[in-house]
C-alpha positions as CSV (number, residue, x, y, z in Angstrom):
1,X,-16.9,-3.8,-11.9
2,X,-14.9,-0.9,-11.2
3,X,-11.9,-1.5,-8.8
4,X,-10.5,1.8,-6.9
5,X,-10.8,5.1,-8.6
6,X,-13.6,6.9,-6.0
7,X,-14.4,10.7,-6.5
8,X,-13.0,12.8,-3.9
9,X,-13.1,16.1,-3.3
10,X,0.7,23.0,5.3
11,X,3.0,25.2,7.0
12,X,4.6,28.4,6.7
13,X,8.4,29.0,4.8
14,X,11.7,30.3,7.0
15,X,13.6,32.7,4.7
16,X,16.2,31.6,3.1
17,X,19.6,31.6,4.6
18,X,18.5,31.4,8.4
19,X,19.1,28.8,10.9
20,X,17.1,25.9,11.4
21,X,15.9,26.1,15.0
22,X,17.4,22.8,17.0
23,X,15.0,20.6,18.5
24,X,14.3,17.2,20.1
25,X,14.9,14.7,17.4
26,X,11.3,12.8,16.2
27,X,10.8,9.3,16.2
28,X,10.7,8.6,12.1
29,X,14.6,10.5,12.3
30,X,16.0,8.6,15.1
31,X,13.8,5.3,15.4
32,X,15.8,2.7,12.8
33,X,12.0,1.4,12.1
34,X,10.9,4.2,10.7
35,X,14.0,4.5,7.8
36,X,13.9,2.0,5.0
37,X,16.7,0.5,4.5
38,X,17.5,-0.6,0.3
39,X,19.7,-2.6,1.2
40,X,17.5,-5.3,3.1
41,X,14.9,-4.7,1.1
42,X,13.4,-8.7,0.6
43,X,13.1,-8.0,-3.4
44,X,14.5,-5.5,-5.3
45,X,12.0,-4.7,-8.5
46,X,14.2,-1.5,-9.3
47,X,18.2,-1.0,-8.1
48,X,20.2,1.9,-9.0
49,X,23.7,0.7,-8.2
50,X,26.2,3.5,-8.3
51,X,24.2,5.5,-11.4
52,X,25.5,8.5,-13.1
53,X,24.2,10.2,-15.5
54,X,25.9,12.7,-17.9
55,X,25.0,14.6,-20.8
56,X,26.7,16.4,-23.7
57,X,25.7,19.4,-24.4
58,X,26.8,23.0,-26.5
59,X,28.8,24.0,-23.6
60,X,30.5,20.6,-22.2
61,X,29.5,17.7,-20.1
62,X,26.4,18.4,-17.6
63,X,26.3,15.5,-14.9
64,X,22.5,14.9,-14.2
65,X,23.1,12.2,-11.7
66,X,25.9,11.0,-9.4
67,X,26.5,7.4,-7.3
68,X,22.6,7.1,-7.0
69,X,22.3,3.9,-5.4
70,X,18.2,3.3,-4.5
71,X,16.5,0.2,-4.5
72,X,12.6,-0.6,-4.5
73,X,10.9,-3.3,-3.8
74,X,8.3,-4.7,-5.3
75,X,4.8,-3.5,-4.7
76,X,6.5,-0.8,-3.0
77,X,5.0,3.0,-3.8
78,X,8.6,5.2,-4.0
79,X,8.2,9.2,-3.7
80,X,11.2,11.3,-5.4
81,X,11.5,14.8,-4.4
82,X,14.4,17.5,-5.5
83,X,14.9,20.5,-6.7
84,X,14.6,21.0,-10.6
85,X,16.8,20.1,-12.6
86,X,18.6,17.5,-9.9
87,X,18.1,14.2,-12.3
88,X,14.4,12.8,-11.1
89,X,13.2,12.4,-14.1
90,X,16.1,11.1,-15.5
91,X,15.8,8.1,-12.9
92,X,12.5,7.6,-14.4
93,X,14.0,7.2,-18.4
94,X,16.7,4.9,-17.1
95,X,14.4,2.8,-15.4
96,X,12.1,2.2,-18.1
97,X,15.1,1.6,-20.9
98,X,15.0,5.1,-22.9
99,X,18.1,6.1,-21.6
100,X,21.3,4.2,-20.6
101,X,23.4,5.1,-17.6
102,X,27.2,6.7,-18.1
103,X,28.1,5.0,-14.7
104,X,26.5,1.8,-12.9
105,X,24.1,0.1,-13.5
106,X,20.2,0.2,-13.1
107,X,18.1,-3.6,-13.0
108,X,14.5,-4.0,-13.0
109,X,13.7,-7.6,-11.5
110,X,17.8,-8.3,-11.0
111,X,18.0,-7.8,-14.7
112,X,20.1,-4.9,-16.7
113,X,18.2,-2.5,-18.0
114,X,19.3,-2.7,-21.8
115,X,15.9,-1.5,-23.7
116,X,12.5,-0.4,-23.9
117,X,10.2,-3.5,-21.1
118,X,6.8,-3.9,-21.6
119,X,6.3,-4.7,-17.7
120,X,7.5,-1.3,-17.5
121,X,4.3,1.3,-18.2
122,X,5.1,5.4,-17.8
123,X,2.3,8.1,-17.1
124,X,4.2,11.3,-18.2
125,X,3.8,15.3,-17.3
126,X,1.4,15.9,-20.1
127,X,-1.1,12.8,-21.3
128,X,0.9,12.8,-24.8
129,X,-2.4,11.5,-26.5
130,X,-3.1,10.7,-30.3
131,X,-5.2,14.0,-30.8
132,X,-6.9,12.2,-34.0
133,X,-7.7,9.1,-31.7
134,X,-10.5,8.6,-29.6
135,X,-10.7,7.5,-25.9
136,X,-10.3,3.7,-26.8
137,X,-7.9,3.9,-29.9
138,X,-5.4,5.9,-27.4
139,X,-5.6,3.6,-25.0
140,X,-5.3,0.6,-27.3
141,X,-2.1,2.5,-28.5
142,X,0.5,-0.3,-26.5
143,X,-1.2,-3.0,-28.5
144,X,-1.1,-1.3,-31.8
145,X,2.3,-0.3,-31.4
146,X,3.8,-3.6,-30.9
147,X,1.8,-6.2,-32.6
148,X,0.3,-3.8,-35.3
149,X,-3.3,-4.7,-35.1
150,X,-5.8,-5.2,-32.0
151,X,-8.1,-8.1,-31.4
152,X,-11.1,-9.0,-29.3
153,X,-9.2,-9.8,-26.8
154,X,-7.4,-6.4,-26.6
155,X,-10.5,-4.7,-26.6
156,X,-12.2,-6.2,-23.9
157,X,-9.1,-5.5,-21.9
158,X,-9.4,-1.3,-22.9
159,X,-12.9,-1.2,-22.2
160,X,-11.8,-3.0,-18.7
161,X,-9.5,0.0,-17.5
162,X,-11.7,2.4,-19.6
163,X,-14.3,1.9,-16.6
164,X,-11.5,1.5,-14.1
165,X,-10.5,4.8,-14.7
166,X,-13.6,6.1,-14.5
167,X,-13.7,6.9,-17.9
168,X,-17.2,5.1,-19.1
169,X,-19.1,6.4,-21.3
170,X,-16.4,8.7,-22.8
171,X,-15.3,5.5,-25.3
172,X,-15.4,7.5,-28.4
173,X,-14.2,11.4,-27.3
174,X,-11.2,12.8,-28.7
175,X,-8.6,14.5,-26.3
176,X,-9.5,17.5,-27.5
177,X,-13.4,16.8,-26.1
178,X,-11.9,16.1,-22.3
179,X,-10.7,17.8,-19.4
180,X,-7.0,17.9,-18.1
181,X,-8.0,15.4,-15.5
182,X,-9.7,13.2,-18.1
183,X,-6.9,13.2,-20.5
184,X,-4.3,12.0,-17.6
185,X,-6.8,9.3,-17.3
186,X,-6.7,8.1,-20.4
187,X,-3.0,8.5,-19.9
188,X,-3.1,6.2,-17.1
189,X,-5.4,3.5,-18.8
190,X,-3.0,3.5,-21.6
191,X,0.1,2.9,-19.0
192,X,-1.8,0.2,-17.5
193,X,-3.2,-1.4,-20.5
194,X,-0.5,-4.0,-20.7
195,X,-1.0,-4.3,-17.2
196,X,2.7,-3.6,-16.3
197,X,4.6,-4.9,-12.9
198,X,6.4,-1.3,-12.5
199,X,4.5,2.2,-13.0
200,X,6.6,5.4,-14.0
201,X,4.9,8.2,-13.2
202,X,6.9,11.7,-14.3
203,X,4.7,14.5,-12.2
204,X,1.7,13.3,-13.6
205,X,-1.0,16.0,-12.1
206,X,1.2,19.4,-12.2
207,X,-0.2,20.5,-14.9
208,X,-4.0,20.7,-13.3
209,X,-5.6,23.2,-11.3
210,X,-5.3,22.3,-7.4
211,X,-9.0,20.9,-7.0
212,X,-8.2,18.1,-10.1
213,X,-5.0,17.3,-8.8
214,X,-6.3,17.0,-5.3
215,X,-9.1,14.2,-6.7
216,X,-6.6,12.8,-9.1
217,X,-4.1,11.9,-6.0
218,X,-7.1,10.7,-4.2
219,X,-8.3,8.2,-7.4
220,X,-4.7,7.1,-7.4
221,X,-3.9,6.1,-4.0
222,X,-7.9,4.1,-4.7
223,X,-6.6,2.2,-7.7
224,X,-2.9,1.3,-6.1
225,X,-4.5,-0.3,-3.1
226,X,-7.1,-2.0,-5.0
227,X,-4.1,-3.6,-6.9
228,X,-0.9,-2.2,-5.7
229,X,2.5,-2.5,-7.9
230,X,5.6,-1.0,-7.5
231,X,5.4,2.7,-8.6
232,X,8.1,5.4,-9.2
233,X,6.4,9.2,-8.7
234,X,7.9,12.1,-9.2
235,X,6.7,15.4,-8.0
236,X,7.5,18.6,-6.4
237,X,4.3,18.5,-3.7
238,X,5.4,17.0,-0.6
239,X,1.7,16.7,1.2
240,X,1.6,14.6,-2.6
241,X,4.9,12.7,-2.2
242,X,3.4,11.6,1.2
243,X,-0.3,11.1,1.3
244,X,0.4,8.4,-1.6
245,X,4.2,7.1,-1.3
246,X,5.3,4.2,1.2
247,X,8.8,5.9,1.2
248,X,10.3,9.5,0.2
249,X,13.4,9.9,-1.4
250,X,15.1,13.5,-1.3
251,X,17.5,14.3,-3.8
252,X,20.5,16.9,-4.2
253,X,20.8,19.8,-6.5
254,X,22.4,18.5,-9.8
255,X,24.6,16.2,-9.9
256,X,21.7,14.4,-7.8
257,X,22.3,11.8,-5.4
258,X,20.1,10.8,-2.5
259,X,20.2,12.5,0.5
260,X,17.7,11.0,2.7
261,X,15.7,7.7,2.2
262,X,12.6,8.1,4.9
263,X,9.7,5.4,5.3
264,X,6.3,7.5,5.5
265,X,4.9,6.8,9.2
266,X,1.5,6.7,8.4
267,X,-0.2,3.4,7.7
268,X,-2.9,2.1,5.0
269,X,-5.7,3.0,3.9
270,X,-5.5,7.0,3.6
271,X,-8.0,9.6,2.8
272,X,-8.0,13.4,3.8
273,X,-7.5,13.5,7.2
274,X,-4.4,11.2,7.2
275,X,-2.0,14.1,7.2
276,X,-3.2,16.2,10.3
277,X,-1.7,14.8,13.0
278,X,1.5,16.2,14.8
279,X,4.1,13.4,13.4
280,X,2.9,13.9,9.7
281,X,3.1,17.6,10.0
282,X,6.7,17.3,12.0
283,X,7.3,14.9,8.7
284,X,6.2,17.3,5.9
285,X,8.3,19.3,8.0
286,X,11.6,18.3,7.8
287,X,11.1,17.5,3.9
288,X,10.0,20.9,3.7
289,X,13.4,22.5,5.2
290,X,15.5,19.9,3.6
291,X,14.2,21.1,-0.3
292,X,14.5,24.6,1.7
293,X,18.3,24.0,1.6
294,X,18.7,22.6,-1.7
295,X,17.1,24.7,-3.4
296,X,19.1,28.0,-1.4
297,X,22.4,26.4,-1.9
């Protein structure tokens, strides 16, 4: 029986440059309820403790990250937003064991990251699929990959999150035979095939039209509270960041650190209507002027 995954079908910019007009301070900036605080958090399934990041390239070091100290717990959904090129993704690579950090360190589960975890899955920009493979080969990819060779077993547990997805019926398509939306599902499936504590998702809907993306958010936030874990997202789109994310990070132009850590004030379950009110619109808001800013400075 399918779990989550139901069909579903902001404010204007101030130039550049120009004063923010001053204003009584709202309750999720002032209230200490309404900021999370990593510090206290009860268990930390990601910490970035002092995390730099820097890169060699043709013309000399480029610092992608600086002192990033974060920590999520677990089951917790995290929001990252930042200008481009400020290190977000880069979080993402560190956390799941492609990339060591230059400075600090970064533990999944109060363990150093050292390599590649398989309780770690990642959903990436593009679906990356096998384009020989069909739907069910792709998503049996994990199992190939590390044990080289599927079983029964391993089968069963595809066509599980096959129909999770939504994807039924579409077993023996190519990539080439599916939408964008059907491909990031497949994308998805894969990730969760090993049924990992910790998703890492790298803007997983920019590339589809505003309609798909709008239903892929929606079949998202479905399947992480029919059996929430701790998720990572990146993404530019703050309605996005907060219609599916229990907290919003903001990050800095590169070298980026975190400027502001908020918890959404909006509780659970969501659908359309969640972000209307006043306080999420004040919200959106502020994140809106902050990446304003960055992005001008």
């Amino acid at each position: 029986m399918r779990t989550g995954w139901r069909q579903h079908g902001t404010g204007s910019r101030r130039a550049r440059g120009s004063t923010p007009p001053r204003s009584t301070p709202k309750a999720w900036l002032t209230d200490p309820s309404w900021s999370s605080d990593p510090v206290a958090l009860a268990q930390n399934a990601i910490r970035f403790e002092g995390v730099g990041q820097t890169f060699l390239t043709d013309t000399g070091p480029l610092a992608a990250l600086s002192e990033v100290d974060l920590a999520i717990g677990q089951h917790e959904f995290v929001a990252v937003l930042g200008p481009s090129g400020c290190g977000k993704s880069t979080l993402l690579r560190l956390t799941s064991g492609l990339l060591a950090p230059t400075a600090g360190k970064v533990s999944v589960f109060g363990v150093p990251v050292t390599q590649p975890r398989d309780d770690v899955g990642i959903v990436f920009q593009q679906a990356t699929l096998l384009p020989w493979a069909n739907v069910t080969d792709n998503v049996l990819f994990p199992a190939r990959h590390m044990r080289g060779t599927v079983g029964p077993q391993d089968r069963a547990r595809a066509a599980e999150i096959i129909e999770t997805v939504g994807l039924e019926g579409s077993e023996n398509r190519l990539p080439g035979e599916l939408s964008g939306g059907m491909q990031q599902r497949v994308g998805i499936a894969r990730a969760l095939f090993l049924n990992p504590d910790i998703l890492l998702m790298d803007e997983p809907f920019s590339a589809l039209d505003a309609l798909t993306r709008d239903a892929m958010g929606f079949e998202l936030l479905n399947l992480w509270q029919a059996s929430p874990k701790t998720v990572l997202f990146i993404t530019h789109s703050i309605p996005e960041a907060v219609l599916l994310a229990d907290r919003v990070v903001v990050m800095s132009a590169r070298p980026g650190r975190v400027l502001e850590d908020h918890k959404v004030p909006l509780g659970r379950p969501r659908d359309e209507d969640s972000l209307r009110s006043p306080q999420m619109q004040d919200f959106m808001a502020h994140l809106r002027q902050l990446l304003i800013r960055k992005e001008a400075a």
